[in-house]
LUMVEXVEX-384425 format. One record per residue (C-alpha): residue number from 1; residue in one letter; chain; x, y, z. Coordinates in nm, 3 decimals. Example, Ala and Ser with C-alpha at 12.3 -4.5 7.8 and 13.67 -1.06 7.14 Angstrom:
REC:1:A:A:1.230:-0.450:0.780 $
REC:2:S:A:1.367:-0.106:0.714 $
END
This chain:
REC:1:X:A:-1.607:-3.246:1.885 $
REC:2:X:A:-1.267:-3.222:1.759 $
REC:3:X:A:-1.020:-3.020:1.853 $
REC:4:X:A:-0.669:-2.928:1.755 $
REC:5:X:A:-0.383:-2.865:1.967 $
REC:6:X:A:-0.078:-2.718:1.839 $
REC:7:X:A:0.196:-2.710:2.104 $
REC:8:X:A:0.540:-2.550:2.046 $
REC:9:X:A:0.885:-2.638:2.222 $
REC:10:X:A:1.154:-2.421:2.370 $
REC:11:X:A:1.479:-2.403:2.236 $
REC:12:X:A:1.708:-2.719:2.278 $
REC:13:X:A:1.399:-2.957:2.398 $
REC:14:X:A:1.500:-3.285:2.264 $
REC:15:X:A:1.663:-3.393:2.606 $
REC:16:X:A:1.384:-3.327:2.795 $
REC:17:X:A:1.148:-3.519:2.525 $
REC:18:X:A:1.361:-3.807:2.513 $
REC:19:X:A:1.286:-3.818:2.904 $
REC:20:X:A:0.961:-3.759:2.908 $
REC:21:X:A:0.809:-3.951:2.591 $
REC:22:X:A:0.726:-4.218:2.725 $
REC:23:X:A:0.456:-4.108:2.989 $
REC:24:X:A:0.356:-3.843:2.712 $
REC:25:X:A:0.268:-4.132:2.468 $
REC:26:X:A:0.107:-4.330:2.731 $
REC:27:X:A:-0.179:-4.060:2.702 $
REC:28:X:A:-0.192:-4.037:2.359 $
REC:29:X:A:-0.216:-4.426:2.340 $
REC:30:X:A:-0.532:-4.400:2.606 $
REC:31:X:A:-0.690:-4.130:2.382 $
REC:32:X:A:-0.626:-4.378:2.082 $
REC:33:X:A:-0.794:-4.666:2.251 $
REC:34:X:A:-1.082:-4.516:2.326 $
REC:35:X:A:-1.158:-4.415:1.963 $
REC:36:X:A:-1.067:-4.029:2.034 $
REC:37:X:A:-0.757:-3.962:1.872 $
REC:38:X:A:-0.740:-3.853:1.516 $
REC:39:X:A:-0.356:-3.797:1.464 $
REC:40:X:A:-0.047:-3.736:1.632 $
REC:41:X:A:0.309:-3.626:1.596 $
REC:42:X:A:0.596:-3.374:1.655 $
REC:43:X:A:0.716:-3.122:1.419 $
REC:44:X:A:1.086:-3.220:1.263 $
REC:45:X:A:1.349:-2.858:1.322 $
REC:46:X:A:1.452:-2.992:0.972 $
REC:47:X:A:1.307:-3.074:0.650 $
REC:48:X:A:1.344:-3.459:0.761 $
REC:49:X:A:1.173:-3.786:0.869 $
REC:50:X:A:1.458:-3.804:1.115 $
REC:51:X:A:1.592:-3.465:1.271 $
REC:52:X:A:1.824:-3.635:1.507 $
REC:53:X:A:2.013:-3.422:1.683 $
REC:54:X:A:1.790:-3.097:1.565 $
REC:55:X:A:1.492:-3.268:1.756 $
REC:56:X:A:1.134:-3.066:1.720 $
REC:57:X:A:1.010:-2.775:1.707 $
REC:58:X:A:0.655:-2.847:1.849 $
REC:59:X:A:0.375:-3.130:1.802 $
REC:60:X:A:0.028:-3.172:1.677 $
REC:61:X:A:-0.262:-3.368:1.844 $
REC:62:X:A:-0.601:-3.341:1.704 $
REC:63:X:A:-0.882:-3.537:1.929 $
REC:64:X:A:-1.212:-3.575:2.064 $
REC:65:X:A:-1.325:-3.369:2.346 $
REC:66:X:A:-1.651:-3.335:2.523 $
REC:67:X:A:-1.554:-2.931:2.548 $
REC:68:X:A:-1.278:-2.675:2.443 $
REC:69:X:A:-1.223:-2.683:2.866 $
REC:70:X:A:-1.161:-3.001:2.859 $
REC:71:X:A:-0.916:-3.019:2.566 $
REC:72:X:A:-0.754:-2.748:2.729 $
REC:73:X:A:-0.759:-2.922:3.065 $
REC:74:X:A:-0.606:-3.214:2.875 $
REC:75:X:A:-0.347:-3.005:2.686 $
REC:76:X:A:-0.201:-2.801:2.993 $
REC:77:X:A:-0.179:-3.170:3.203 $
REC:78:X:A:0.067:-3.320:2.875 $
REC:79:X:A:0.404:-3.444:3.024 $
REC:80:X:A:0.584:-3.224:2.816 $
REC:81:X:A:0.430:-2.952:2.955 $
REC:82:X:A:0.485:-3.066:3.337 $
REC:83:X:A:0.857:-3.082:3.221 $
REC:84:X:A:0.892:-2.798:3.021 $
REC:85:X:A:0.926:-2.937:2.683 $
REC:86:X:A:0.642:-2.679:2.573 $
REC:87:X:A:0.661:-2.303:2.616 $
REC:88:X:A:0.284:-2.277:2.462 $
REC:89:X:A:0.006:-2.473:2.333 $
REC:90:X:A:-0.306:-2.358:2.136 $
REC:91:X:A:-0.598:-2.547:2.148 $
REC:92:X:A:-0.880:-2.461:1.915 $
REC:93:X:A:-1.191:-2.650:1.800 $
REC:94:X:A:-1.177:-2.841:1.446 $
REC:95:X:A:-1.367:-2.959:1.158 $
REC:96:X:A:-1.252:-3.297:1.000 $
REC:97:X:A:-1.364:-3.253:0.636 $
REC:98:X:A:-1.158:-3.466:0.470 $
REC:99:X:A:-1.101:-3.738:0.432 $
END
């Protein structure tokens, strides 16, 4: 099944992204090559492709998981969460309808 997860940053996170992006990518790009990842991405502070300095306010990931447990499992192990890009994630189960 699919589930969402809908993490949001603490204040000021860019510099810790920036460090950490790589290794957090690195798991999305697994979850991608094993068919499980539906989309990906951070949320821009501004109304803007590129926030810059602003950085991002949280980030979306909506994959496949064998159980809400294991998306969570998945969710709490994220680099940014390890290095305190995060101060919460939800992780709920989700319905692709379209398209």
């Amino acid at each position: 099944m699919w589930y969402m997860i809908y993490s949001e940053d603490v204040d000021n996170s860019l510099p810790l992204r920036k460090q950490v992006r790589p290794d957090h990518l690195a798991r999305l790009q697994l979850l991608k090559d094993e068919g499980r990842l539906l989309i990906a991405g951070p949320c821009p502070a501004v109304d803007s492709e590129d926030p810059g300095e602003a950085g991002f306010t949280g980030s979306l990931v909506v994959a496949e998981f064998s159980s809400l447990e294991e998306a969570r499992a998945w969710a709490e192990a994220d680099p940014y969460v390890t290095a305190g890009v995060y101060a919460s994630s939800l992780v709920k189960p989700y319905k692709k309808v379209l398209p």
